[in-house]
C-alpha positions as a printed Julia matrix, in Angstrom:
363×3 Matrix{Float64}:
  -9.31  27.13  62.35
  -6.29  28.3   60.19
  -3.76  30.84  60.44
  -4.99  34.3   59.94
  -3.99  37.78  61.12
  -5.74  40.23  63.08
  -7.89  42.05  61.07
  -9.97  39.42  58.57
 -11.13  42.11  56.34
  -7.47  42.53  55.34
  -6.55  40.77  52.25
  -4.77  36.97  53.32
  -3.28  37.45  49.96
  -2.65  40.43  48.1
  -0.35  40.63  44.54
   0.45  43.76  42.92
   1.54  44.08  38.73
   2.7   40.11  39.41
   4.23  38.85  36.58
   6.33  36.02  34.81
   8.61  35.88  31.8
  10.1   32.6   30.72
  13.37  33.09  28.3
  12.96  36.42  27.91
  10.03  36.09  25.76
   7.32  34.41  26.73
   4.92  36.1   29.31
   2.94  33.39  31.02
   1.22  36.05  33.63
   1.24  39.88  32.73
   0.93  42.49  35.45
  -1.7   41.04  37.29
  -3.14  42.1   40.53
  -5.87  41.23  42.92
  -6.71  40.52  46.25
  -8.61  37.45  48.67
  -9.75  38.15  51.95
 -10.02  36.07  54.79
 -11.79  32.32  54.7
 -13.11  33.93  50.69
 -12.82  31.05  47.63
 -11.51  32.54  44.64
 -11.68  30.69  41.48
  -9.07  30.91  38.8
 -10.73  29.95  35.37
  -9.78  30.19  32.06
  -8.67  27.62  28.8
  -5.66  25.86  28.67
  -2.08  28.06  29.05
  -3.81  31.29  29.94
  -1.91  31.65  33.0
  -3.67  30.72  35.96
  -1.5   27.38  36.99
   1.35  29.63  36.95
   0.23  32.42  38.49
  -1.13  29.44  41.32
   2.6   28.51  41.2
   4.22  31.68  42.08
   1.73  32.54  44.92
   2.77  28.95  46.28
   6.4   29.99  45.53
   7.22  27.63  42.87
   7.8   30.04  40.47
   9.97  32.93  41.7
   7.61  36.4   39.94
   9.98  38.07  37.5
   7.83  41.36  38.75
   5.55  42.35  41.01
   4.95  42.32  44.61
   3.23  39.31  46.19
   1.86  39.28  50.34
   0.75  36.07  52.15
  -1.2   36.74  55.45
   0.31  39.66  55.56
   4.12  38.92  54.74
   5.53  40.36  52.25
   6.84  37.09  50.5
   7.91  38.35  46.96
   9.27  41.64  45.62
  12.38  42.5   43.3
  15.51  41.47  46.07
  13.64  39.24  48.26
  12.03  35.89  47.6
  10.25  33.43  50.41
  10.51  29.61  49.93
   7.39  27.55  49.72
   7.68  25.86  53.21
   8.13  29.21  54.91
   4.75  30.7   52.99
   2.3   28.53  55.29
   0.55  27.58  51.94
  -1.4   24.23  51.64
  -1.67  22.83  48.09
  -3.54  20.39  46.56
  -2.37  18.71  43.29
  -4.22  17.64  40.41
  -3.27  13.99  40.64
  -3.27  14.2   44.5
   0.46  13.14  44.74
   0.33  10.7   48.05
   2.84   8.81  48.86
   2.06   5.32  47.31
   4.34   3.49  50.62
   2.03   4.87  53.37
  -1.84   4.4   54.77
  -3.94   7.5   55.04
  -3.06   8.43  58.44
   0.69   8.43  58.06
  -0.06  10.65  54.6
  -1.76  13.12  56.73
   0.79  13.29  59.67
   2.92  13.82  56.5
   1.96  17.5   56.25
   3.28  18.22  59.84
   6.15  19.63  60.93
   7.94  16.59  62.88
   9.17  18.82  65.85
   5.26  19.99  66.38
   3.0   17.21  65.74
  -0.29  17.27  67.5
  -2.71  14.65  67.62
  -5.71  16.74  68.26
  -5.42  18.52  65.21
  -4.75  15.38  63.09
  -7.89  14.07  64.4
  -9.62  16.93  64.09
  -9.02  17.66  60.37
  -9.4   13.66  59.67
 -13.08  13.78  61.47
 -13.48  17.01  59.2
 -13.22  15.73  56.02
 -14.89  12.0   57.12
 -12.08   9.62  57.3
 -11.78   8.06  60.28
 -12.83   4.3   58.96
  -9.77   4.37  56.01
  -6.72   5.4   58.26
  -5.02   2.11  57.63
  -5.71   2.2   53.85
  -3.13   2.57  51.37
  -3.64   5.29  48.46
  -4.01   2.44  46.06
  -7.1    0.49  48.34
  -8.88   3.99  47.93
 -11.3    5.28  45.92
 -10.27   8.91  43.87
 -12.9   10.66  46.08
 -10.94   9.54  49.33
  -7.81   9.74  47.51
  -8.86  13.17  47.08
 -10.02  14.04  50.84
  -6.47  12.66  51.81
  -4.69  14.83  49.82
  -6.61  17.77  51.35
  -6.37  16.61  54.86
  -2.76  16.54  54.77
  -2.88  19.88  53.16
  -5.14  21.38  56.11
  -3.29  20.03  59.14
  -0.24  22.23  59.24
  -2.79  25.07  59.77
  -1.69  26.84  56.56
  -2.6   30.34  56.01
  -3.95  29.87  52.58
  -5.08  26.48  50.73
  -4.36  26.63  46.45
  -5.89  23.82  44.42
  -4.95  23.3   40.97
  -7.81  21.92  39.15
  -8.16  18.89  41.65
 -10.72  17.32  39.96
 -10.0   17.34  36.51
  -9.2   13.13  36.57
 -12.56  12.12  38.06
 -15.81  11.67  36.25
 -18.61  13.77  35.83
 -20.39  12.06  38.88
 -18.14  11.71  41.17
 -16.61  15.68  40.25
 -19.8   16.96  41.64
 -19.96  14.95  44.68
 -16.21  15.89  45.64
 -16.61  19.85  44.71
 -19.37  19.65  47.25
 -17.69  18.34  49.76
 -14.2   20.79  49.08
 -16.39  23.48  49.5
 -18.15  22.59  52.78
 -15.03  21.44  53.98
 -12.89  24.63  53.79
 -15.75  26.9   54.6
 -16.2   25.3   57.85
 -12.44  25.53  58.24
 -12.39  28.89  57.41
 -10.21  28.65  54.66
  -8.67  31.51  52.04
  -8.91  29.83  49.29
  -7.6   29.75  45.55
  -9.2   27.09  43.3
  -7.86  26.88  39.68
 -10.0   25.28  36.97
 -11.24  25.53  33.43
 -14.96  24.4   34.17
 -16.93  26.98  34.42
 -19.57  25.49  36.19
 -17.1   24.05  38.72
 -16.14  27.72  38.88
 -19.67  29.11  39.45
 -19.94  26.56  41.93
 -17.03  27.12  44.21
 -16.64  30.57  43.66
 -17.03  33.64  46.45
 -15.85  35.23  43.11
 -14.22  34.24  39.87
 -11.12  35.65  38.06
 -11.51  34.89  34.39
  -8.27  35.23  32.54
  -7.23  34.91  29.11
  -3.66  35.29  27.87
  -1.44  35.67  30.88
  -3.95  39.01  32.31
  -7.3   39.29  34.24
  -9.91  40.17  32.39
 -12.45  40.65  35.18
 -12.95  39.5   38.66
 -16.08  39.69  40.43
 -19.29  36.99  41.56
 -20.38  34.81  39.78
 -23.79  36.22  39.27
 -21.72  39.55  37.88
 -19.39  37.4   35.67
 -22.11  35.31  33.88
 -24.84  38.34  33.3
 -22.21  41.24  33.06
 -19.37  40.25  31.73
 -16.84  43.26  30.84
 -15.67  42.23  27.28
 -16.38  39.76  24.64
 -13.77  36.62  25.71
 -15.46  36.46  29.08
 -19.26  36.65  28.09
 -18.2   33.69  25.13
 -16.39  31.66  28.18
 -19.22  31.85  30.0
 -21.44  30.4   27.66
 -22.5   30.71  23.99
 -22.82  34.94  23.53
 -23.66  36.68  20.22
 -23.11  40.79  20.08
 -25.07  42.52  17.55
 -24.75  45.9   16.46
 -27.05  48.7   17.88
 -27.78  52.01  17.06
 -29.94  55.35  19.02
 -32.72  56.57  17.21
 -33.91  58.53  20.11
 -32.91  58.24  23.65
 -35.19  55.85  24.36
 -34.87  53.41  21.33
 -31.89  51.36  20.47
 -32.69  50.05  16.94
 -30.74  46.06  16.12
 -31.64  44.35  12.98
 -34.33  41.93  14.78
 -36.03  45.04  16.16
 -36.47  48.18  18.19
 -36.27  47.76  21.88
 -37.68  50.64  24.41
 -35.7   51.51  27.36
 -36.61  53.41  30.8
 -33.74  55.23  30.82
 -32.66  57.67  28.86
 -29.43  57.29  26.58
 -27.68  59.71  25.94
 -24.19  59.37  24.29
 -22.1   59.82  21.27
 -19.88  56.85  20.7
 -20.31  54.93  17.7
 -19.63  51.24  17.22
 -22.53  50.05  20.03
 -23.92  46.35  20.62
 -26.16  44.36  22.66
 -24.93  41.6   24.4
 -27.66  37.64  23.34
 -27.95  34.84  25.26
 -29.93  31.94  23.87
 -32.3   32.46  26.55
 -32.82  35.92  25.74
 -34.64  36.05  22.7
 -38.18  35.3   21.23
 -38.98  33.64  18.27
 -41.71  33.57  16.21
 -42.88  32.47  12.13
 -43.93  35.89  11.15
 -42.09  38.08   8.81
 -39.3   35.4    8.82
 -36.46  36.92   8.24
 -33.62  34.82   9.54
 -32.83  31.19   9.46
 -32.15  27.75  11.4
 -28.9   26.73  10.36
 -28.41  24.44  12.77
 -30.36  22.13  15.44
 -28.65  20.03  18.46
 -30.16  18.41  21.53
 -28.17  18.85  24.33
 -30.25  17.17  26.91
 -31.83  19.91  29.42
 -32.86  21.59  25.66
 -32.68  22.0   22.22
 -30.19  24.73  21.08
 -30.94  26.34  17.41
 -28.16  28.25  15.4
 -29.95  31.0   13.75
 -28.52  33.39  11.17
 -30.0   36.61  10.95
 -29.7   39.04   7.64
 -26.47  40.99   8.39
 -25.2   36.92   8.76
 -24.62  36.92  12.17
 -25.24  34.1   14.38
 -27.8   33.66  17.27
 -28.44  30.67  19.38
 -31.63  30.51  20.53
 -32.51  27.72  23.4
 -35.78  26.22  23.7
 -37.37  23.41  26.08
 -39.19  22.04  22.9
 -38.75  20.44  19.4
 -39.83  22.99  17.21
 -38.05  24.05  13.99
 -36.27  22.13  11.14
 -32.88  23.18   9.53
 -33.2   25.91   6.91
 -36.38  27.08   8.43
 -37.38  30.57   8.28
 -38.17  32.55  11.52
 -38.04  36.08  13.07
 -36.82  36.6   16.25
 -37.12  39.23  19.26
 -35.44  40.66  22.61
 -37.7   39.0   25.58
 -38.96  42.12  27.41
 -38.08  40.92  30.86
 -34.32  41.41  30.89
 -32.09  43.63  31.0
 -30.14  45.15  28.31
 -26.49  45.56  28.28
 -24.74  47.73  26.06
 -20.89  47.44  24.92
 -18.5   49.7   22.69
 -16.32  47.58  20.86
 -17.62  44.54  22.44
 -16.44  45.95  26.09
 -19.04  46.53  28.23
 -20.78  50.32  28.31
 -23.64  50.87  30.43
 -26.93  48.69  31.33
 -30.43  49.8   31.04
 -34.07  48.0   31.32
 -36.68  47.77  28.62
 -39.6   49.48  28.71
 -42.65  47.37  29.36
């Protein structure tokens, strides 16, 4: 098992209002703070350059934090006058391209990771029967495939008995196939180690794989952390629900406490609603909505077949856009249709596309 302290429902790592300015202008991570507790995977995700390699980098100690406070299994390894080097963190990290040393077989790349005064056999061959390379010990990185070139690269990382493992997007240079195969086996791999974890990556389904939780972030700041069930059906603002997946917000408005009036229809709720603010929308998934050919008041302005489905862009009278997901062939471009709110879901409300409240429909 790794390194961990005492009590395991105390945060492995914890940063507080972390941050990083390059040239006095550019902020690559802005006040951010957040915690992972003990043998937890927390995935990193957002597009390209909205922080999260960086902020990866100065929890490894790469990057020295221009502010904030930053705690590794309980040391305090960052704060304004102090500043612990990477080898004294007891951080493992795995790279995107792996980085083995091209001059030595598997098992000497493993031993690698050890500190020379305190090598120990029975760990090596425990971590190299853990991740199911016993038969490729006298292989050299370039007789391997990337899937063991990949379990190589996180052996060595786990046999030091680091406190915390980071990957930064480790899989990003395999193909589709062989991605799958590999996250699977990360994630069995350091849950049976116990393993705090931080996994960076811009897939989200990668992320909603892997994930204990996810930390979506967009512009150098969080914009929400929490499971991946919560991210994907509740996201807190607009970027994270369109990461996520295709998301339209159209405007709402009370008629009564119990109605919510949109321009495809009036939707009942259970609960009463009862507010003032102004400005109100509903968050649509493709999979949310009905469609019928009565009334017909919006239309297909696009079709594409995206294997598992069929995904229609539909423009409704205000000339917003909807996608609306079906198993079946249906509808031709410039169609006219009318669409409705499925009455099995549940409605979530925003204020300027942040998220308000939630509430059910009334069946």
């Amino acid at each position: 098992m790794l390194n961990k302290i005492n009590n395991e429902n105390f945060p492995i790592i914890r940063c507080i209002g972390i941050g990083k300015t390059y040239s006095n202008t550019t902020e690559a991570v802005k006040n951010v703070t957040l915690t992972v507790n003990h043998g937890e995977i927390l995935v990193l995700l957002g597009p390209s350059g909205c922080g999260k390699t960086t902020l990866l980098r100065l929890i490894a100690g790469f990057e020295e934090p221009s502010n904030g406070t930053l705690s590794v299994g309980g040391q305090l390894v960052s704060m304004p006058g102090k500043f612990v080097k990477p080898e004294k963190r007891k951080v493992g990290m795995v790279f995107q391209d792996y980085a083995l040393f091209p001059h030595l077989n598997v098992e000497k790349n493993i031993e690698f990771g050890l500190d020379k005064s305190n090598k120990s056999t029975e760990r090596v061959e425990k971590i190299i029967s853990l991740v199911g390379l016993e038969n490729l010990l006298n292989r050299m990185p370039n007789e391997l495939s990337g899937g063991e070139q990949q379990r190589t690269a996180l052996a060595r990382a786990l046999v030091p008995n680091p406190t915390v493992m980071l990957f930064d997007e480790p899989l990003s240079n395999l193909d589709a196939s062989l991605r799958i195969k590999i996250r699977e086996e990360i994630k069995e791999i350091v849950k049976q180690a116990e393993a705090t974890t931080i996994f960076v990556t811009h897939d989200k389904e990668e992320a909603m794989f892997l994930g204990d939780r996810i930390a979506i972030m967009n512009n150098g700041k969080i914009e929400q952390i929490d499971t991946p069930e919560y991210i994907y059906n509740q996201p807190l603002t607009k970027f994270v629900a369109e990461f996520m997946d295709p998301a339209s917000f159209i405007d709402v408005t009370i008629t009564d406490p119990h109605t919510l009036h949109t321009e495809i229809g009036d939707i009942k709720v259970k609960e009463a609603i009862i507010t003032d603010k102004q400005n109100l929308q509903i968050l649509i998934r493709g999979n949310n909505i009905d469609l019928s050919q009565e009334k017909r008041s919006c239309i297909v302005e696009s079709i594409e077949f995206k294997g598992s489905h069929y995904s229609y862009i539909i423009k409704l009278p205000s000339g917003k856009i909807i996608e609306y997901i079906s198993q079946e062939n249906i509808l031709e471009v410039s169609d006219n249709v009318s669409l409705s709110i499925k009455k099995n879901i549940p409605i979530h409300i925003y204020q300027d596309e942040k998220y308000m409240m939630s509430t059910k429909i009334e069946l």
